[in-house]
C-alpha positions in Angstrom: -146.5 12.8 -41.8 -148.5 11.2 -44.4 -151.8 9.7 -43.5 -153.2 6.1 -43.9 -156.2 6.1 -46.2 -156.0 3.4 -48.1 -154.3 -0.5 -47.5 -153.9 -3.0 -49.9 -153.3 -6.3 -47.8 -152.0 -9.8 -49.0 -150.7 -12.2 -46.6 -149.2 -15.3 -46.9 -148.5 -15.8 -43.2 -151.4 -14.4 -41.3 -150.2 -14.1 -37.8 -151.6 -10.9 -36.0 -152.9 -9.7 -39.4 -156.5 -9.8 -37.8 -156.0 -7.4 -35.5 -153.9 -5.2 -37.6 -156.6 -4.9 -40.1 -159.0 -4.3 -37.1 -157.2 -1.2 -35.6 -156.5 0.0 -39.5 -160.3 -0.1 -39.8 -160.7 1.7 -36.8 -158.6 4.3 -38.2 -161.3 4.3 -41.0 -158.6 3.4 -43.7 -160.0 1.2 -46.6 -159.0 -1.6 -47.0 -157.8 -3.6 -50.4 -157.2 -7.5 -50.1 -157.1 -10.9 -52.4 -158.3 -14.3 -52.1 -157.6 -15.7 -48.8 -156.9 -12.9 -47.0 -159.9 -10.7 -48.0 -162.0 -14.1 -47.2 -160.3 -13.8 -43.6 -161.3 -10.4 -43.4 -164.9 -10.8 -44.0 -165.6 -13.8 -41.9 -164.7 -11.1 -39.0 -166.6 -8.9 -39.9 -163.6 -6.4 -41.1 -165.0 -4.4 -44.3 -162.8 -5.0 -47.1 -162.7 -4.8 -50.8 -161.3 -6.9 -53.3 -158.4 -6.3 -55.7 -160.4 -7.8 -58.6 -163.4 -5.8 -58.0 -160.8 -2.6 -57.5 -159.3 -3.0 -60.5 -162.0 -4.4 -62.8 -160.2 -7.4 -63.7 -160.4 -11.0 -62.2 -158.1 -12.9 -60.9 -156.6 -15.7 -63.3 -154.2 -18.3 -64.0 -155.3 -19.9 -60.7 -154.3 -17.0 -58.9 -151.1 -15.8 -60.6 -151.9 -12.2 -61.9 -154.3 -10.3 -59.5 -152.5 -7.6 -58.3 -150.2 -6.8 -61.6 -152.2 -4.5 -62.4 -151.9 -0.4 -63.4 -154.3 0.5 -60.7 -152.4 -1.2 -58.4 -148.6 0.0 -59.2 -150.1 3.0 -60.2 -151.7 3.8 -57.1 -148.3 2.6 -55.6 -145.8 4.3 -57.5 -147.2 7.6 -58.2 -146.1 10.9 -56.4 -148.0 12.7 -54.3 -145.4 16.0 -54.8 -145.4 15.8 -58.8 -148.4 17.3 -60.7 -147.8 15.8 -63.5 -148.0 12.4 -61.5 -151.2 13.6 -59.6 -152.8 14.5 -63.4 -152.2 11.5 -65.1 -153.7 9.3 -61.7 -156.5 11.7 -62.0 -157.1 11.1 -65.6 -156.4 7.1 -65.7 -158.8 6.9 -62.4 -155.8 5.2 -60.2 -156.9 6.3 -56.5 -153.6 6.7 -54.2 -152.5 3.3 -52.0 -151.1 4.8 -48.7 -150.0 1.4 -46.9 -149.1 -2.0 -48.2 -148.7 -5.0 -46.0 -147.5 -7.8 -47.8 -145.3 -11.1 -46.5 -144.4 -13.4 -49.5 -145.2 -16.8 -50.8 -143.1 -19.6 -47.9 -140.2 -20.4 -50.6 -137.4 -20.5 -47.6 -139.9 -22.8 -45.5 -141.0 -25.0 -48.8 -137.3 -26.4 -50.0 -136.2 -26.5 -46.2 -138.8 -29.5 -46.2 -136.6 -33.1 -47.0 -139.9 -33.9 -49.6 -139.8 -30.9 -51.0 -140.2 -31.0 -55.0 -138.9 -29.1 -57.8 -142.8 -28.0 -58.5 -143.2 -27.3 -55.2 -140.4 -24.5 -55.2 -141.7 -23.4 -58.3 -145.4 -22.5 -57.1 -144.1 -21.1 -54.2 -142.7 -18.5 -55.8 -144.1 -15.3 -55.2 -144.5 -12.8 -58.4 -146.6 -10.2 -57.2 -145.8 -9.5 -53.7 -142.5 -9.0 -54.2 -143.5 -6.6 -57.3 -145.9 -4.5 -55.1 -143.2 -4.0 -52.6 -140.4 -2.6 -54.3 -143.2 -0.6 -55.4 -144.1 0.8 -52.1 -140.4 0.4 -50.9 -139.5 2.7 -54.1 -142.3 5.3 -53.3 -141.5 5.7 -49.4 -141.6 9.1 -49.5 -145.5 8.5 -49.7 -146.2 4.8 -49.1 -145.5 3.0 -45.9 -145.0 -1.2 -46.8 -145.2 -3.4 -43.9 -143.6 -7.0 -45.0 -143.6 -8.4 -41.7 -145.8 -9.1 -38.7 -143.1 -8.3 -36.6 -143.9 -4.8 -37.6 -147.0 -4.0 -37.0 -147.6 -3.0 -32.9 -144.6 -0.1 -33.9 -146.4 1.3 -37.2 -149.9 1.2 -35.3 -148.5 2.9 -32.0 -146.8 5.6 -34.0 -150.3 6.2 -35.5 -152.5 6.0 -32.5 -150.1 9.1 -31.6 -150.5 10.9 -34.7 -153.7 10.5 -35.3 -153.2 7.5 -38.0 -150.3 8.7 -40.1 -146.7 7.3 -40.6 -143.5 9.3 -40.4 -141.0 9.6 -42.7 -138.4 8.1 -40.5 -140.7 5.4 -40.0 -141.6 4.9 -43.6 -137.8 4.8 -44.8 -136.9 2.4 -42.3 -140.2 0.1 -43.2 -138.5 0.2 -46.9 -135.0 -0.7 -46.4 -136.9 -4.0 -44.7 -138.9 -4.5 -47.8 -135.3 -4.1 -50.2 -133.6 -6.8 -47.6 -136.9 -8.9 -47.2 -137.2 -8.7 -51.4 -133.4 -9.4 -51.5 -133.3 -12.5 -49.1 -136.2 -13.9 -51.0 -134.4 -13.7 -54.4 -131.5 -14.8 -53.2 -132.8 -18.0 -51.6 -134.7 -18.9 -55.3 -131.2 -18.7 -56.8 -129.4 -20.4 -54.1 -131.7 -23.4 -54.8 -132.7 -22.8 -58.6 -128.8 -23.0 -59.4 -128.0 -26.3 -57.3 -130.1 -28.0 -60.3 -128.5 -30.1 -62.9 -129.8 -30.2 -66.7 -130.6 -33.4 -65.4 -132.6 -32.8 -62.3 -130.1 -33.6 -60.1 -128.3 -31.2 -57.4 -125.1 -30.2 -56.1 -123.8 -29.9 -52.9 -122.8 -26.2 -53.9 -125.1 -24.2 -56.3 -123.9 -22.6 -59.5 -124.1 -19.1 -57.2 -124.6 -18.4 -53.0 -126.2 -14.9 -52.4 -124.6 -14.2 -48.9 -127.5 -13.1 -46.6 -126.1 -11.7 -43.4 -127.4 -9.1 -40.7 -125.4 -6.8 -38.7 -125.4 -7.9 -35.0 -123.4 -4.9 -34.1 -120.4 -2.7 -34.7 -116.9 -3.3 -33.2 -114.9 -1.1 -31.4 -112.4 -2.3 -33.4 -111.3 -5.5 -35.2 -108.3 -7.7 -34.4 -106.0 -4.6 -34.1 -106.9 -1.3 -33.0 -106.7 0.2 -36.4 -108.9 -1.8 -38.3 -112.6 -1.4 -38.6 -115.2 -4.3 -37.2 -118.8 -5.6 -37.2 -120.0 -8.7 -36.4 -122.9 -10.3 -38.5 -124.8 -13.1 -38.4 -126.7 -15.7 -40.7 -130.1 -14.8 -41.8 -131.3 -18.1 -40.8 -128.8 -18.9 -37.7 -128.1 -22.5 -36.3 -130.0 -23.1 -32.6 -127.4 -23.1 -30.5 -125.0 -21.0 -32.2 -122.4 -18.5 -30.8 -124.6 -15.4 -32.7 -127.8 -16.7 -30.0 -126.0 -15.8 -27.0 -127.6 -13.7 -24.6 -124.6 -11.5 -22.8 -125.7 -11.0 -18.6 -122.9 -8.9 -18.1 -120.2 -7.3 -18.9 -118.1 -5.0 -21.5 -119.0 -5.3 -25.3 -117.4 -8.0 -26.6 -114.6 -7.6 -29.3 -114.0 -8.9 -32.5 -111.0 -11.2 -31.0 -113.4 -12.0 -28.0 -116.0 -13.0 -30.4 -113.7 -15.0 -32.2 -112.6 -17.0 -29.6 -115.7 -17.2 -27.9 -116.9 -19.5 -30.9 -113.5 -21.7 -31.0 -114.6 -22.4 -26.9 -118.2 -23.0 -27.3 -118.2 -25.1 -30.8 -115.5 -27.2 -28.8 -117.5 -27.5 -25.0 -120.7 -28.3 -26.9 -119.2 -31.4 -28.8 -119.0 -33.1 -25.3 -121.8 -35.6 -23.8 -120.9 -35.4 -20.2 -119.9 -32.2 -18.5 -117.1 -30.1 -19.9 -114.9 -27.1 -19.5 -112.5 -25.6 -22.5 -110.5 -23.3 -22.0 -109.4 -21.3 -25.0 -106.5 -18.4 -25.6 -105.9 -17.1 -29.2 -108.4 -19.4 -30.8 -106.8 -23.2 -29.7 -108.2 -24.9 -26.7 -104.9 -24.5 -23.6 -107.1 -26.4 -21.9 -110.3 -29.2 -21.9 -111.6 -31.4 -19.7 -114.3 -33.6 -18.2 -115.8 -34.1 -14.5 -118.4 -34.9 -12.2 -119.4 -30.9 -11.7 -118.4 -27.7 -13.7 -116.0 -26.8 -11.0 -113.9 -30.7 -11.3 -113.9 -30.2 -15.5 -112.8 -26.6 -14.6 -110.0 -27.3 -12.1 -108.7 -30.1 -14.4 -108.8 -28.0 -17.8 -107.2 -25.0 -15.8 -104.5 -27.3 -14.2 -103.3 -28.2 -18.5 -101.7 -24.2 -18.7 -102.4 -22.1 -16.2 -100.1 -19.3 -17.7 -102.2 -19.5 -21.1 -105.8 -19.4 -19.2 -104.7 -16.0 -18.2 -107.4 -13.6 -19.8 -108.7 -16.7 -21.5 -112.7 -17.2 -22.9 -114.0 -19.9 -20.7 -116.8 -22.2 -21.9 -119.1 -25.3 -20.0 -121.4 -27.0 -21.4 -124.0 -27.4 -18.1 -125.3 -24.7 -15.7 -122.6 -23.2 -13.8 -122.8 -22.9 -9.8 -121.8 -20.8 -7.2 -118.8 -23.4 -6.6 -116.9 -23.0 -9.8 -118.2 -19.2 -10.5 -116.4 -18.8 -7.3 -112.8 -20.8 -8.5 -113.0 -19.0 -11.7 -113.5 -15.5 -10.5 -110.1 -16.2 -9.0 -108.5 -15.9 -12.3 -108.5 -13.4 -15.2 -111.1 -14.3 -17.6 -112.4 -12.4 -20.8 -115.2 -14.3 -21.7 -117.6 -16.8 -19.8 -120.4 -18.8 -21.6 -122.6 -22.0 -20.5 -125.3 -23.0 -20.9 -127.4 -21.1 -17.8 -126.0 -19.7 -14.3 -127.6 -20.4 -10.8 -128.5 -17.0 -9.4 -125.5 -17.3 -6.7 -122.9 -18.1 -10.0 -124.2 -14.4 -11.0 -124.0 -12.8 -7.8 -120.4 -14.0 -7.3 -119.4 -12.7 -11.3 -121.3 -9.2 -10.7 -118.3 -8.3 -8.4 -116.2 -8.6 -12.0 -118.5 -6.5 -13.6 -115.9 -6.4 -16.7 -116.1 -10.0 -17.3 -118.4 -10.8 -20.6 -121.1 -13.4 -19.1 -123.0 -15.2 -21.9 -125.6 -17.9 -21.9 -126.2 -19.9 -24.6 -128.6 -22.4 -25.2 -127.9 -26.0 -25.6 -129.3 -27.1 -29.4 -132.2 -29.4 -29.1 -130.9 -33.0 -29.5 -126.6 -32.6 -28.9 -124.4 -30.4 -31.5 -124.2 -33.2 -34.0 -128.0 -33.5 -34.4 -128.3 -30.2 -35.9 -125.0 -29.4 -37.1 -125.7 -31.3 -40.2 -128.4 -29.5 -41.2 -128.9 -26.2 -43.0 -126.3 -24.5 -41.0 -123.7 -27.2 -42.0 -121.1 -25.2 -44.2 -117.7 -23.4 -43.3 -116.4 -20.4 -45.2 -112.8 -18.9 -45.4 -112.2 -15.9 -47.3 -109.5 -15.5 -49.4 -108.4 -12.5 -51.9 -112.2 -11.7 -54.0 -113.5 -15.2 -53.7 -114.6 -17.5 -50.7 -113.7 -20.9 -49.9 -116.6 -23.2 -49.1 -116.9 -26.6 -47.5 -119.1 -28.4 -45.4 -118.9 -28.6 -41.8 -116.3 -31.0 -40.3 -119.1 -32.7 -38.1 -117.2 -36.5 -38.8 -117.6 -38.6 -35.3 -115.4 -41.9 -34.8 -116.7 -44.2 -32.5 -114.8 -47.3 -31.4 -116.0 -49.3 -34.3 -114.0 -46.9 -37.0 -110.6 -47.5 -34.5 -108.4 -49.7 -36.7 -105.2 -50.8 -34.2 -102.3 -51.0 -36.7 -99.6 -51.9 -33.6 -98.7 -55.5 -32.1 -100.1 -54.2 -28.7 -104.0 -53.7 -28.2 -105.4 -51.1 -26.4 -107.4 -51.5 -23.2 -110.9 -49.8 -22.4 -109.1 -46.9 -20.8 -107.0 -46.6 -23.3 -109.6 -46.0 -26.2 -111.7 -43.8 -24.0 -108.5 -41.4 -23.8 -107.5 -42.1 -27.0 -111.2 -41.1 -28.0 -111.2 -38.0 -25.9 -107.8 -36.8 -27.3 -109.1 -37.0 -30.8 -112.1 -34.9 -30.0 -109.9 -32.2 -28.7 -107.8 -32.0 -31.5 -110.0 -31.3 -33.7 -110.5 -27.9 -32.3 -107.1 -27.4 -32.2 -105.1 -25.4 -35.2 -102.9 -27.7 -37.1 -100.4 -28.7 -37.0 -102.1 -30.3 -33.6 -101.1 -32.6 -31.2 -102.7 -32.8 -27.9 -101.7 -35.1 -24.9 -104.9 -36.3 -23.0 -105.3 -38.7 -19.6 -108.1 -39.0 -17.3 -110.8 -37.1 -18.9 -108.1 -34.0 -19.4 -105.6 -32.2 -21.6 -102.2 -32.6 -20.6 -100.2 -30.4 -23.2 -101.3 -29.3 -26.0 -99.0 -28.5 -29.6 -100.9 -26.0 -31.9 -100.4 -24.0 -35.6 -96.7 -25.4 -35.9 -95.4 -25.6 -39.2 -93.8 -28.8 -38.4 -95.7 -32.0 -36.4 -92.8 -32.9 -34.7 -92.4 -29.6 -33.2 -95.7 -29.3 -32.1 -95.0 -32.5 -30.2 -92.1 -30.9 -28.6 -94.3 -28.1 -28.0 -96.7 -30.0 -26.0 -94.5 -32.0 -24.0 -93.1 -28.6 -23.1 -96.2 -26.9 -22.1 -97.3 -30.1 -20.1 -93.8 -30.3 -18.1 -94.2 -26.4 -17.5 -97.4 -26.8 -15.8 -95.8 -29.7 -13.6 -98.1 -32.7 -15.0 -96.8 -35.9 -16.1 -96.8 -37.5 -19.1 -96.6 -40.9 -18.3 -99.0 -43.3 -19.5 -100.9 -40.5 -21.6 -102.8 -40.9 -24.9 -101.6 -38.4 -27.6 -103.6 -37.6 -30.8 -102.7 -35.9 -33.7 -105.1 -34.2 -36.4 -103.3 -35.2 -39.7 -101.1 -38.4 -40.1 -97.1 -38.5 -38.6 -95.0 -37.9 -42.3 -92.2 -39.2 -40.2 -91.1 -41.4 -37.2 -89.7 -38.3 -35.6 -93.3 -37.3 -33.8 -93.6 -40.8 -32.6 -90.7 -40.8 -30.6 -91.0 -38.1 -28.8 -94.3 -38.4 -27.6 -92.7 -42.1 -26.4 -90.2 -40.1 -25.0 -92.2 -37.6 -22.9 -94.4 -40.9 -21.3 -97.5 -41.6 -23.8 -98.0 -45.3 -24.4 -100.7 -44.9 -27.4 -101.7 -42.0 -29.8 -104.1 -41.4 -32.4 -104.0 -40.6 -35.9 -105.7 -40.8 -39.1 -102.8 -43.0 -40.9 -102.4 -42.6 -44.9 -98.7 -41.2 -45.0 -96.7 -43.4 -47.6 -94.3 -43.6 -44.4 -97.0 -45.2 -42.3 -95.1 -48.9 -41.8 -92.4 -46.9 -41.2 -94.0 -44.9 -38.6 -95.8 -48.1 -37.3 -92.9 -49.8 -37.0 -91.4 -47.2 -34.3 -94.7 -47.2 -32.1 -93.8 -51.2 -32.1 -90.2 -50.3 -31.2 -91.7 -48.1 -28.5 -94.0 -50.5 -27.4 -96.9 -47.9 -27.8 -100.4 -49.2 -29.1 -101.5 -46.7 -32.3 -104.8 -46.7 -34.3 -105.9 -45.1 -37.2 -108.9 -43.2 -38.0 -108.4 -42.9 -41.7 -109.9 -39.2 -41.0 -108.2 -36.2 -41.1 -109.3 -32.5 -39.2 -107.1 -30.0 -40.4 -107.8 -26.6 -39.0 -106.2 -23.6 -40.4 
């Protein structure tokens, strides 16, 4: 155990520093501060000394160097367990500094802001916090470093019971914080240093992305059995987000179940009213839209009942005791909405083995935040990564261009619209058959479009629903007529598509032949 006899604090945020510095005092440590902090400290009566006055040497360069400084570092970096150490801090006059407590300049807050300047990011960054903590963090053997307020009720508890000192399980832990905290900082300079242009101007993608990621758990195992798992998340994750979830019950979730728990809830969420998706091997088998959870439920079971079969089962509004009661009927893997009324979660403790999650709904609908800092995808591929941004486009009727002799009616569109939305959840090559707020076959990952026509019209006859009078959509344009008259075939009257194929009269011309209306989005969503 090493005891706490001297601090050196310097806070940039200042929450619950107050009374840290108050129970540190009470331990009857000294305490070391700068500028604001120490000005803090004083106005409440805490007795602290300034860094300038410690080391004999002002601040300067309106506040730039005050703690670089050998009394500082020294007092820091030297080892209690090497004589030679203890001699020369003896002989330079470098007391020991047990404790540091230090959270860094707001860089990551300062270039979130829209107005946010060039200069601004400049003066926010921090130069000697970050240099007095890979001090401490280096010296942990002897030095416990605090770098976040988040920290200090444990550090204070464990001294109250050892009469203020700091173990060494403690203190190692403390500086593998400070090594990430140090890390995440640097790594958000470069991120936003290397989007800049010679000229001032910035790129979408900077010259070089530090990935900053932290380990949500380990995995049983990964997609198979014999491979290794963990699941991370963002440093910074998106409100709303599958890595948010609070899990009510239920066994830990795998690396497949966390895979397509995400494919179900990015999909549910992108719906106004209220929606059930049901998803099986990452593609929505089933999606649809209804007065109550348990109506969207019965309808996006009633696409492929044989696929919903240990499926991950998403809404988008607060589940009741109706539908928990119609789904605890089937085999389900995962379950997420929004919140559960308490007789929804007495009905699912009887399945103790089904995964119950709630998520919160982002403030404002997915495509208010979705845009923002969270907004890119990543795919890794053999050492590199492929990045793009989000696929957050949204159609509304005035992007519909009909290219077809017959128009579309109201219903029509609103089908049409509904299909699209689906499909872009759906691996490619997609087509999905929609009608009345539902899905009514759905064609996924084919290599071919006209067989994952076939596909759907297959799954849809299968689960005994018609396809007459349905809207079809498909995620990429038809390269041939061949799609087209199938899904004229099987009963649809009008599909979707984003057009741009240099067969596109051709494939026009056979939706006129068919008598089917077709409109273009001139948008594609691939998803591979």
């Amino acid at each position: 155990m090493a005891v706490i006899k001297r601090a050196l604090i310097s806070v940039s945020d200042k929450t619950g520093i107050l009374e840290f510095a108050q129970a540190l005092a009470g331990f009857g440590v000294e305490i070391l501060s700068t500028g604001g902090t120490a000005k803090l400290f004083r106005d409440h009566g805490i007795a602290v000394i300034e860094v300038s006055d410690y080391t004999g040497f002002p601040e300067m360069l309106d506040g730039r160097v005050k703690t670089l400084h050998p009394k500082v570092h020294g007092g820091l970096l030297g080892r209690r367990d090497l004589p030679e150490h203890v001699t020369a801090m003896q002989s330079a006059g470098i007391p020991n500094i047990d404790m540091v407590v230090v959270n860094l300049y707001p860089f990551e807050a300062t270039v979130a802001r829209p107005d946010a300047t060039l200069e601004d990011a400049i003066e926010n960054i921090d130069i000697g916090g970050p240099a007095m903590v890979r001090s401490a963090a280096k010296n942990w053997q002897d030095v416990a470093v605090l770098t976040d307020a988040s920290q200090y009720d444990d550090v204070l508890a464990e001294m109250r019971s050892t009469g203020g000192a700091t173990s060494k399980a403690t203190r190692f832990s403390l500086s593998v914080a400070a090594f990430n905290r140090v890390s995440n900082y640097d790594g958000a300079i470069s991120d936003y240093l290397s989007s800049f242009n010679a000229d001032g101007s910035r790129n979408e993608f900077p010259g070089q992305i530090n990935g900053r990621l932290v380990k949500v758990q380990d995995l049983r195992y990964g997609e198979n059995p014999h491979q290794k798992a963990a699941f991370y998340r963002d440093l910074y994750p998106a409100p709303g987000s599958l890595v948010t979830a609070q899990q009510v019950q239920g066994k830990e979730l795998s690396y497949n179940n966390i895979a397509d728990a995400d494919a179900a809830w990015e999909c549910v969420k992108s719906f106004d009213g209220t929606a059930c998706v049901i998803v099986k091997h990452a593609n929505p088998c089933g999606v649809a839209v209804g007065n109550s959870t348990l109506e969207a439920y019965q309808k996006a079971f009633q696409t492929d009942p044989t696929s919903a079969f240990g499926g991950i089962i998403a809404f988008n509004n607060t589940l009741d005791g109706a539908t928990a009661e119609a789904v605890s009927k089937q085999f389900v893997e995962v379950l997420i909405a929004p919140d559960y009324t308490e007789e929804a979660l007495e009905i699912f403790k009887a399945k103790a083995n089904v995964r119950v999650l709630k998520i919160a709904l982002p403030a404002g609908g997915d495509s208010d935040w979705s845009h923002g800092r969270n907004s890119h995808d990543t795919k890794r591929v053999g050492s590199g990564v492929l990045i793009q941004t989000a696929d957050n486009h949204e159609i509304s009727m005035d992007d519909i261009k009909v290219v077809t002799k017959k128009q579309p009616t109201p219903e029509q569109l609103e089908d049409l619209l509904f299909a699209w939305r689906v499909a872009k959840y759906v691996k490619s090559n997609a087509i999905v058959f929609c009608g009345n707020g539902m899905t009514l076959g759905v064609g996924a990952g084919q290599m071919s479009r006209v067989d994952s026509t076939k596909i759907a019209a297959i799954k849809a006859q299968n689960a005994g629903l018609t396809l007459q009078n349905s809207a079809v959509a498909s995620d990429a344009f038809f390269p041939f007529r061949d799609g087209v008259d199938v899904l004229a075939e099987a009963g649809a009257t009008c599909v979707i598509q984003p057009g741009g194929s240099i067969r596109d009269d051709e494939v026009i011309a056979a939706a006129d032949e068919h008598g089917l209306v077709m409109v273009f989005t001139g948008v594609r969503h691939f998803r591979h």
